[in-house]
Every structure is written in C-alpha cells, then in structure tokens.
C-alpha positions as CSV (number, residue, x, y, z in Angstrom):
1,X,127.6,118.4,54.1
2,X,125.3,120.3,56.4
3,X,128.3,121.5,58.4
4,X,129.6,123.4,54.6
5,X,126.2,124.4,53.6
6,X,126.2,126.7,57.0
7,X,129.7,127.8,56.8
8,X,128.8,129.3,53.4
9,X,125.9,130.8,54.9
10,X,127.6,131.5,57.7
11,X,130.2,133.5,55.4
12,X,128.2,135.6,53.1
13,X,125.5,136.8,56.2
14,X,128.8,138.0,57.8
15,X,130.1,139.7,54.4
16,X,126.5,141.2,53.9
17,X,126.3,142.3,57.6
18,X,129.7,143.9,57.9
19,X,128.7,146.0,54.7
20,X,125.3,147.1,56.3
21,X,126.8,147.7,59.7
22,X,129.6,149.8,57.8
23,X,126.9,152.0,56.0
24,X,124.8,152.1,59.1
25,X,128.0,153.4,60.8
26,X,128.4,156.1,58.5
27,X,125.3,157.4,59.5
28,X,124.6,157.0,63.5
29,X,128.5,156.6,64.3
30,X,130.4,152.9,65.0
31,X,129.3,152.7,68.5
32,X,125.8,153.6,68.3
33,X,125.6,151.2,65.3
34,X,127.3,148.4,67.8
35,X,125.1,149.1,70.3
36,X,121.8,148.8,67.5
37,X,123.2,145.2,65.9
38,X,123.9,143.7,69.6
39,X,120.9,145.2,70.9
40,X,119.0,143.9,67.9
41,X,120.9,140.2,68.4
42,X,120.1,140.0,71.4
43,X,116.2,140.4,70.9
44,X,115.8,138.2,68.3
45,X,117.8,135.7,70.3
46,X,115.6,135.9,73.3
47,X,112.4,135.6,70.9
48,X,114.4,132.1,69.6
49,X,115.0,131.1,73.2
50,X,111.6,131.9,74.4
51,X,110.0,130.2,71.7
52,X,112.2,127.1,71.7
53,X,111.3,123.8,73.1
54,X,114.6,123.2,74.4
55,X,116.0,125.8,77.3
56,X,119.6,124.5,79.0
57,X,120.5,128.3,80.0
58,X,120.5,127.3,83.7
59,X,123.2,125.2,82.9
60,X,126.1,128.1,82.3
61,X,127.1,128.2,85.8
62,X,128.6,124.7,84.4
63,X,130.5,126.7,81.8
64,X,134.1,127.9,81.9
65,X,134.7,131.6,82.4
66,X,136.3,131.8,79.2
67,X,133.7,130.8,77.3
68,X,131.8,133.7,78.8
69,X,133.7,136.1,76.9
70,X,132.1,135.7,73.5
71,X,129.4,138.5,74.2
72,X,132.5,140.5,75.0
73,X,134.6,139.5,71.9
74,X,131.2,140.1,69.2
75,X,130.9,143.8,70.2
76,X,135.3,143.8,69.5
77,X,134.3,142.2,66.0
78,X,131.6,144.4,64.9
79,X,133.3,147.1,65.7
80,X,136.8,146.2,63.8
81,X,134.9,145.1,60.8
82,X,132.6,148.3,60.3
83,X,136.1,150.3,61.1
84,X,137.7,147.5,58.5
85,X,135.5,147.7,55.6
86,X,135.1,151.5,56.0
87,X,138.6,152.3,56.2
88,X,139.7,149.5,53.5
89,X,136.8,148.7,51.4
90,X,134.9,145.5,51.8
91,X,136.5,143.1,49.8
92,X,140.0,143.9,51.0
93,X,138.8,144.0,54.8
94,X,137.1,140.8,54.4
95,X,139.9,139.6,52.8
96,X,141.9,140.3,55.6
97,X,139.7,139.2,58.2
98,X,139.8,135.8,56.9
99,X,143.3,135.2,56.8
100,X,143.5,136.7,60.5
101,X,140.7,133.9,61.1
102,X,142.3,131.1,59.5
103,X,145.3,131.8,61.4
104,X,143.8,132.0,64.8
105,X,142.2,128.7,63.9
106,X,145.1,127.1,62.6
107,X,146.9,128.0,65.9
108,X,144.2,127.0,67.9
109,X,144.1,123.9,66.5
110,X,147.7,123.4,66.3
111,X,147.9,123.9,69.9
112,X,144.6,122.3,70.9
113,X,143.2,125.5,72.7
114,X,139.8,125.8,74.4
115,X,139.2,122.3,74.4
116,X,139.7,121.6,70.7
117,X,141.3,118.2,69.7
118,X,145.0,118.9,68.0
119,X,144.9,119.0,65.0
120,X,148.6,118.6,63.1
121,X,149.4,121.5,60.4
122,X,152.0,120.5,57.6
123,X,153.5,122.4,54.3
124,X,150.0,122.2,52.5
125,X,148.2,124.4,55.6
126,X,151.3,126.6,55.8
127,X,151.5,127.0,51.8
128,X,147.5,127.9,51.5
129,X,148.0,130.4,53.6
130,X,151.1,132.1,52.0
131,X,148.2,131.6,48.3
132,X,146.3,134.2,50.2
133,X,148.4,136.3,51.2
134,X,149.9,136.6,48.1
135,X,146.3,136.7,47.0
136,X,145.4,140.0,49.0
137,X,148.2,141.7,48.0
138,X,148.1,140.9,44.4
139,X,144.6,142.8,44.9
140,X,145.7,145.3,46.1
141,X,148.7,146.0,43.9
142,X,148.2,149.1,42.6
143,X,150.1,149.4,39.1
C-alpha cells in the first residue's frame, strides 16, 4: 500500500513541478531554471543527508558506473519536460511522458535490465498501452 500511496505522490509532485519549472522557464530561460531546480535539489538533499542518522555515501565506489548516470539523466528530464509542457501544454506533455515511461519500463522489465527481475508482458500490458494512446490522441483530436 505504501509503495501506491508514494507513486501517487510521487506523480502529482512531478506534474506540479514540471508546471512550475515551465513557468520559471519562461522567465530566467530553460537552462538557468535547470541549473536553479538541480542546484536547489541538491541543497536540500545534502541538508537530508547531513541531518540523517544513517550515511552509506562511502559506499558508491561499490556502485556500478551506470547507476552513476542518474544525476546526468535528471538535468535531461527537467529540461524535456519544461520544453514539453511549454511547447505542448501540460496535460498533453504529461500525457506523453507517461506513456514514454511506461514503455521504457515495460521494456526494462521485459528484458530484465539494470538488474531488474523479468518480468513477462502479455496482450493485457500491450492492450493498456494502445487505451492510452488512443487516449492522448482522442485529446488531442481537434474537431
């Protein structure tokens, strides 16, 4: 239950935020807003790490490469989702996004990539994902 309770959060911070990361963008430009929400991540991160009780940073040198990357891949996803919702509106961009998301995951694992366990994918996967489709485009479907 608790792991649905956060994915909801987890989903309407990440509406909210690509909204007031759009807007900000308008203002100061994409980059210099990317460079205000990482900058501003990463100090409130630090404050949580500082403050916490528990501190395994030392072990990353035990960490694939790879998995490095994700500081790499969030400044990529701010900036395609300020460009996204400005360019499209939010609810279309979003809407977009998570289809682009749910395929990555279904391929990832499909394929059991990065160390995920493999996961099989049948007609009822493949079918809600054609629903959305249909669903965005429907949307968008200007009469």
């Amino acid at each position: 239950m608790l792991g649905f309770i956060v994915s909801i959060l987890s989903g309407m911070c990440m509406s909210i935020q690509g909204v007031f990361n759009s807007r900000l963008g308008e203002k100061i430009g994409i980059l210099e807003t990317n460079v205000f929400v990482q900058g501003t991540a990463f100090l409130l991160s630090t404050a949580f790490l500082i403050t916490s009780k528990k501190n395994n940073f030392k072990d990353i040198k035990n960490v694939s490469k790879l998995y490095l990357l994700g500081g790499v891949l969030a400044v990529i996803i701010t900036y395609t989702v300020i460009k996204g919702i400005s360019t499209l509106g939010t609810t279309y961009a979003i809407s977009t996004i998570l289809i682009s998301q749910l395929i990555t995951a279904a391929v990832i694992d499909a394929f059991g990539l990065f160390g995920t366990e493999k996961l099989q994918f049948g007609s009822n996967e493949i079918i809600g994902v054609i629903v959305m489709l249909a669903g965005i485009i429907i949307f968008k479907w200007k009469a």
